[in-house]
C-alpha positions in Angstrom: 12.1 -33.3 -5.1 15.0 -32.1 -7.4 17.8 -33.6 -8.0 20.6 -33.6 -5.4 24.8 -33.0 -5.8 25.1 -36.7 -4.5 23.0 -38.4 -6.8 23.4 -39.6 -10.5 21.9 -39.1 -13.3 19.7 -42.0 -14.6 21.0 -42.3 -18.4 17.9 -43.5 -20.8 19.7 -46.6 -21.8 22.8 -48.8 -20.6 23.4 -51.9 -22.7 23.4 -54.4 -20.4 26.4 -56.7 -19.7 26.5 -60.1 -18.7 30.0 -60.6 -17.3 31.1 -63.5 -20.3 31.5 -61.0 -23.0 35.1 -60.2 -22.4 35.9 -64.0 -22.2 34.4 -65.3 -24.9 35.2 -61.8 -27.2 39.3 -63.0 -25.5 38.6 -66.5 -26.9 37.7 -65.5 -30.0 41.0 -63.4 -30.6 43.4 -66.0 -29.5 41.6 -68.3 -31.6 41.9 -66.2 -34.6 38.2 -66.4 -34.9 37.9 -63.1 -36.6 36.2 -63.0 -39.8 32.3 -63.6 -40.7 30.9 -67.4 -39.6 33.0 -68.6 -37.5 32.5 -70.9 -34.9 30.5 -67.9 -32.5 28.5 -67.2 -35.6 27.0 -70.6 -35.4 26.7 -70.8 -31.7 24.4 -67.3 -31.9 22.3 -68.4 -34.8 21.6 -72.0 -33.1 20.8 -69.8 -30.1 18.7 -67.3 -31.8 16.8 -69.6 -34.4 15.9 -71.9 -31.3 14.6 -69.3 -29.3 12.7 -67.4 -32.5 11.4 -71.0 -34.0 12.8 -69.9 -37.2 13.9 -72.3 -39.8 17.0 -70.7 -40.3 18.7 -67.4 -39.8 21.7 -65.5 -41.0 23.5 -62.8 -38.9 24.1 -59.6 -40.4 25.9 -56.5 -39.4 23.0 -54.5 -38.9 19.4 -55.0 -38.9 19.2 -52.6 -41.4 21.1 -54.9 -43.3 18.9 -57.3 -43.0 16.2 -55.1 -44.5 18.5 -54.3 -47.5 18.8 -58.4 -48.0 14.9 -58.9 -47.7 14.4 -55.9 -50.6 17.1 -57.6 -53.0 15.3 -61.2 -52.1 12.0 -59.8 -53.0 13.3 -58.8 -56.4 11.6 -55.1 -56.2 11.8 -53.1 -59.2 11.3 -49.4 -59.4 8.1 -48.6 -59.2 7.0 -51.4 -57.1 5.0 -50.9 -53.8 5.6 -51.9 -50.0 3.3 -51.4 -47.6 4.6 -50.2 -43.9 4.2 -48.1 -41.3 4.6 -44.3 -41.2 5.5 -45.1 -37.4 8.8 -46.5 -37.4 12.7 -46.2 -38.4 13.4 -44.7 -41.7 15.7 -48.1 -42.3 12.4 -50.1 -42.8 11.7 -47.9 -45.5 15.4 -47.2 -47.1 15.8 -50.7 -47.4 13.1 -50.9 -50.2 13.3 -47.4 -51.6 16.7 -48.1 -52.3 15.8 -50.9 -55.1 13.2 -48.0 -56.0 10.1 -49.4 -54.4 7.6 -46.7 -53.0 6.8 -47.0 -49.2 3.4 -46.9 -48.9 2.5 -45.6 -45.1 -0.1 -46.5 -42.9 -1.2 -45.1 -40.0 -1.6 -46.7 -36.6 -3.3 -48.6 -34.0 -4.2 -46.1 -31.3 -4.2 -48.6 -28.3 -0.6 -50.5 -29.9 1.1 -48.4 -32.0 1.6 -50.8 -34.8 -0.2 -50.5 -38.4 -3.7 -50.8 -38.2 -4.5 -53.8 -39.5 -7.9 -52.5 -40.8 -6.3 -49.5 -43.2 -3.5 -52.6 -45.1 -6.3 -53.2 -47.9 -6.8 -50.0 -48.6 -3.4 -49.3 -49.4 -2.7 -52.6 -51.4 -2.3 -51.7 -55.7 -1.5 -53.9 -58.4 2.1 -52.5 -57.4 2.3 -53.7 -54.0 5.0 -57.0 -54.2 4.9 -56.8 -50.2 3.7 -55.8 -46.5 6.3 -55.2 -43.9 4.9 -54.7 -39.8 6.8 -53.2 -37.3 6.4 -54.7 -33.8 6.1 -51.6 -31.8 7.7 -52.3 -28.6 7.8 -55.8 -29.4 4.2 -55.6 -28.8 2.8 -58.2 -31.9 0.8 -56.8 -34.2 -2.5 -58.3 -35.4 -1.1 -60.8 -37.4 -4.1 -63.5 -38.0 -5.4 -60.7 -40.1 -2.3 -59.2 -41.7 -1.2 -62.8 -42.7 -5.2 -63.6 -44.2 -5.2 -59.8 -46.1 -1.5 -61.1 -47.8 -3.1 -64.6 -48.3 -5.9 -62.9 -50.3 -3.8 -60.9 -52.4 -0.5 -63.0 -52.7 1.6 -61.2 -50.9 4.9 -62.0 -48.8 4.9 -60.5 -44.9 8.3 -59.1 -43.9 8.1 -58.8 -40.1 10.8 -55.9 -38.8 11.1 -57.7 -35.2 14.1 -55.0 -34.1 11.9 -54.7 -31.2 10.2 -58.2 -30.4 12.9 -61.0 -29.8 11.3 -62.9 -27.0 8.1 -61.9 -27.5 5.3 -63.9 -28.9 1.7 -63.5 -30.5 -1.4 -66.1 -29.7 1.6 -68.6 -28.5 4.1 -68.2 -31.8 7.7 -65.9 -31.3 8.0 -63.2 -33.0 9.8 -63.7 -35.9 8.3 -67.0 -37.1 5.2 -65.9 -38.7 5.9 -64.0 -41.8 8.1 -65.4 -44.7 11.2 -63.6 -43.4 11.8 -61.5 -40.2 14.6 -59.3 -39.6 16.2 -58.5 -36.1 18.2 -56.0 -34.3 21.5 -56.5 -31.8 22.0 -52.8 -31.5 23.1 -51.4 -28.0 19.7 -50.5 -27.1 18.1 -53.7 -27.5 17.4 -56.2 -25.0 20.4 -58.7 -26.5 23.2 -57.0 -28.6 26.2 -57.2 -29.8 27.2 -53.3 -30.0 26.2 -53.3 -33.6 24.3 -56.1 -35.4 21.4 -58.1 -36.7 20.1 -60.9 -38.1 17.6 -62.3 -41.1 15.3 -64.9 -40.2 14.1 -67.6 -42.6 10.4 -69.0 -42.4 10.6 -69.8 -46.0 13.3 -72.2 -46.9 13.0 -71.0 -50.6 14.8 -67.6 -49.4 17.9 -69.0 -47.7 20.0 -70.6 -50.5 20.0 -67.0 -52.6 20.2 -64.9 -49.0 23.9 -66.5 -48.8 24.8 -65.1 -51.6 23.6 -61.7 -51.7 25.6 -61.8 -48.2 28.5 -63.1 -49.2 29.3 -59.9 -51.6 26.8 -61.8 -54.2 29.4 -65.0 -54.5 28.8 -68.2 -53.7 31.4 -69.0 -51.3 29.8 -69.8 -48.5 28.7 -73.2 -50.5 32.6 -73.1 -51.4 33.9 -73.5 -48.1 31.1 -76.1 -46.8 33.0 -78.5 -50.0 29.8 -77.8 -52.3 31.7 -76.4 -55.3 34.9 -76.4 -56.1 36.1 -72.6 -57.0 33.4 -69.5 -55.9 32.3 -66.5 -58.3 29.9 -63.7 -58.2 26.6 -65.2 -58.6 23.9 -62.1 -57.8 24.0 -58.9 -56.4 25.1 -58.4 -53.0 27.1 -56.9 -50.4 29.4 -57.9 -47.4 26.6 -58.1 -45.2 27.9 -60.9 -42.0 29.4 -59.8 -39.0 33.4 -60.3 -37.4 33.0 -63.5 -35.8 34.1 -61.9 -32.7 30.8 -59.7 -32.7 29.2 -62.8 -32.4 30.9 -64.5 -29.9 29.8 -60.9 -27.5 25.9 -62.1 -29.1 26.5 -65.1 -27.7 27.2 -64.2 -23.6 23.5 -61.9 -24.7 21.7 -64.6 -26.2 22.7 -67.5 -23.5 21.9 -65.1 -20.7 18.6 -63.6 -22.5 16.2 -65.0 -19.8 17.9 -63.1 -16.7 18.0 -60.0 -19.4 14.6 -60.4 -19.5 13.4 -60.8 -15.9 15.1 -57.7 -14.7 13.5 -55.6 -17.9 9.4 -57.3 -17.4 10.4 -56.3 -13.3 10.8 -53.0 -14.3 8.3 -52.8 -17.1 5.8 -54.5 -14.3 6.3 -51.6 -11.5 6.0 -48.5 -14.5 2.9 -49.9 -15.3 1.2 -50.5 -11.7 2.7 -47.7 -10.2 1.9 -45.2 -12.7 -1.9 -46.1 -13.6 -3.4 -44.1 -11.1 -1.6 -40.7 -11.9 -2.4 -41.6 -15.5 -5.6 -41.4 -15.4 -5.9 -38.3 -13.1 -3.8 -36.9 -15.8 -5.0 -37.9 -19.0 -1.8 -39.9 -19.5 -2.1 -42.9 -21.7 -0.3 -46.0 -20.9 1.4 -49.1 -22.9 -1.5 -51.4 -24.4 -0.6 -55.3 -24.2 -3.7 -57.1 -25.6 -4.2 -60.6 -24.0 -2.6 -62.4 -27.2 0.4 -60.7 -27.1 3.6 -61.5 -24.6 5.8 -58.3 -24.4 9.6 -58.1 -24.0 9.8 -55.3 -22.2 11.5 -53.6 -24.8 10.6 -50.0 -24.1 7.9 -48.6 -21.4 6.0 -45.1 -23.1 3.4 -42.6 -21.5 1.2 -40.9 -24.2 0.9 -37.3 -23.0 -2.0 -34.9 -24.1 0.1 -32.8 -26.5 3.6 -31.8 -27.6 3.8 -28.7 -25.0 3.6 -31.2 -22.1 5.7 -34.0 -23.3 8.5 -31.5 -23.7 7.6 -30.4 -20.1 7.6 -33.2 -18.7 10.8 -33.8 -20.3 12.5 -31.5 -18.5 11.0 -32.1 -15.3 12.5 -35.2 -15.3 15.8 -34.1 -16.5 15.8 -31.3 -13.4 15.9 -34.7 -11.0 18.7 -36.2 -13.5 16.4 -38.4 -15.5 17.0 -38.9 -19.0 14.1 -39.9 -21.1 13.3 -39.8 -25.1 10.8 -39.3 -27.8 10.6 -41.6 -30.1 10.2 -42.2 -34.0 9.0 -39.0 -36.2 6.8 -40.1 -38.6 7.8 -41.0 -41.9 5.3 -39.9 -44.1 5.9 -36.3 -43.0 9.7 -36.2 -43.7 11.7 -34.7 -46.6 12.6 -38.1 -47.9 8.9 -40.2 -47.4 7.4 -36.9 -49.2 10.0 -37.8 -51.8 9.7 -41.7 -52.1 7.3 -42.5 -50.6 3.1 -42.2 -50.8 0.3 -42.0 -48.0 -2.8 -44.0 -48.0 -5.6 -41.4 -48.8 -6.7 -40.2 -45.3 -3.0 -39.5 -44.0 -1.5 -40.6 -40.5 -3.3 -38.3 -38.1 -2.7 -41.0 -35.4 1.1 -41.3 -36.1 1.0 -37.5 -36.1 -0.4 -36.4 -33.0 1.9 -39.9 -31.3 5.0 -38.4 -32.6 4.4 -35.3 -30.5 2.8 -37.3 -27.8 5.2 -39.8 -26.9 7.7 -40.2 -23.8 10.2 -43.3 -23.5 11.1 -43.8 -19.7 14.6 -46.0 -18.7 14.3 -49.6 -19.1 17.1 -51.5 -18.3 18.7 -54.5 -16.6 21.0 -51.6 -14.3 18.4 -49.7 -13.0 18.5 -50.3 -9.1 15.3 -50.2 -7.0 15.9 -46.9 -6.1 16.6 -45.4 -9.7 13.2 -47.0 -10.4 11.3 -45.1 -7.3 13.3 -42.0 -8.4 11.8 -42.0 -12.3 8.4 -43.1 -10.3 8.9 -40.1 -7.8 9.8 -37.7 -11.1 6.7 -38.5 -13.2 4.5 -38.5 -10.5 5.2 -35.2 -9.3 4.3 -33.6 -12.7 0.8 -32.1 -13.0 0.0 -32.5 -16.7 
């Protein structure tokens, strides 16, 4: 069918809205609850650190933010290496190439999408002060062996969980397993707060210097719990914690996260069944969840054969008023990873030919029945 005067379009994303923002962003005001760590700030980090298992967490205004405070805790020096993904956001690598560390990119996983596991060693120097994994999807990456490969060589795991809160690998969240985790509250995750993020502690050693270097490198966050007596720049840093009232919107996310997430894994759930059998009379590869992993439903992806019929299936589904994305190119590849960055010797084919193979379907708490059987009726009637 094609898309009729009387119906919508079906937008890729909607942030979803619980109904308690407005009252608790009102509260905030009249309270005069404003600036960074106020009394929301706390309510969201008890919320998130309980539901991640961290040890401690500190909310940022960005997750990106979050990266730049795990490169300045890591004490990178130029020269120094990171090891990451080709197949992700460029803020996982600005963060480190901004205290001039080199990205060094991996390729990926062909069944998950995250770094294989397998190609980590490889890429390890006498450089490398790090490995950072990227959670495609929130779909966990194969960390027993990530965490042993760092345990041989000394090295601290970053995990960038932007994707994965709620989501868990052989039992443990997302977020807990690596020395420090960063997350995202952008509009398009599952829980947000418009813009924002947060830094996640699994190593106590990290937190007392990560409140500096995000209080503008001062130590007043220790002056207003009555620690010291007067505050003074202490480190390098930057003004990296939310308004207050940012985080009393996190809040209404973060108490309502289960309903969030039952709509998202309904919808997830129907793609997946729905779609098998016209993937594989297509040549269409699904999302792979391996039996370890518990997903969050943070994005739903076909893998088409090649660029020419991802873009045309594209606009199939945009002639019935469905709006669907690609997703990351790789960073390898681009002006800046060519400039500071390196690529473990064999390249990224995988992360290549994903790049042009990729398709992001809506996933979202608004999506009615019927927008669902719409996107279904769309992508079914394509003949790749």
């Amino acid at each position: 069918m094609t898309m009729t005067t009387t119906e919508s379009v079906i937008a890729f994303n909607r942030p979803h809205m619980t109904g308690e923002e407005a009252g608790l962003i009102a509260a905030a005001l009249a309270e005069r609850s404003l600036e960074g760590d106020g009394r929301y700030t706390s309510r969201a980090t008890e919320l998130l650190t309980t539901m991640v298992g961290a040890s401690s967490a500190l909310l940022t205004t960005s997750c990106s933010h979050a990266l730049d405070m795990s490169a300045l805790l890591l004490d990178l020096e130029p020269g120094d290496e990171v090891v990451m993904p080709s197949f992700t956001f460029p803020s996982t690598a600005n963060a480190y190439a901004l205290r001039g560390a080199v990205p060094v990119f991996v390729d990926v996983r062909p069944d998950t999408l995250n770094m294989d596991e397998l190609q980590i060693e490889a890429a390890i120097t006498p450089r490398t002060k790090a490995i950072v994994v990227v959670h495609y999807g929130g779909v966990a990456c194969e960390m027993d062996t990530v965490m042993a490969i760092a345990g041989r060589h000394g090295l601290p795991v970053i995990e960038d969980n932007s994707h994965g809160l709620g989501a868990s690998y052989r039992g443990r969240p997302l977020g807990s397993i690596g020395v420090m985790a960063t997350q995202s509250f952008h509009a398009t995750k599952n829980a947000h707060c418009g813009e924002g993020g947060a830094l996640l502690f699994n190593d106590a050693g990290y937190l007392k210097r990560a409140e500096i270097i995000r209080e503008k490198g001062t130590n007043r966050r220790q002056f207003f719990r009555g620690e010291i007596d007067k505050y003074q720049w202490m480190d390098l840093g930057s003004s990296f914690l939310p308004s207050d009232v940012l985080a009393a919107c996190l809040v209404a996310q973060l108490e309502n996260f289960a309903a969030i997430q039952a709509r998202r894994l309904q919808v997830w759930d129907v793609y997946q069944e729905q779609l098998a059998g016209w993937a594989r009379e297509n040549g269409v590869v699904q999302p792979t969840v391996p039996a370890e992993c518990a997903h969050p439903a943070h994005l739903y992806y076909l893998l088409l054969p090649d660029l020419e019929r991802r873009t045309a299936l594209m606009a199939h589904l945009a002639g019935r008023g469905v709006k669907t994305a690609f997703h990351y190119l790789p960073l390898h590849s681009a002006p800046a990873g060519r400039r500071y960055g390196r690529t473990v010797e064999g390249g990224c084919p995988l992360t290549e030919r994903v790049a042009d193979q990729l398709l992001r379907l809506p996933v979202y708490t608004d999506l009615s029945d019927h927008d669902v059987e719409r996107v279904l009726d769309g992508v079914t009637s394509f003949r790749v």
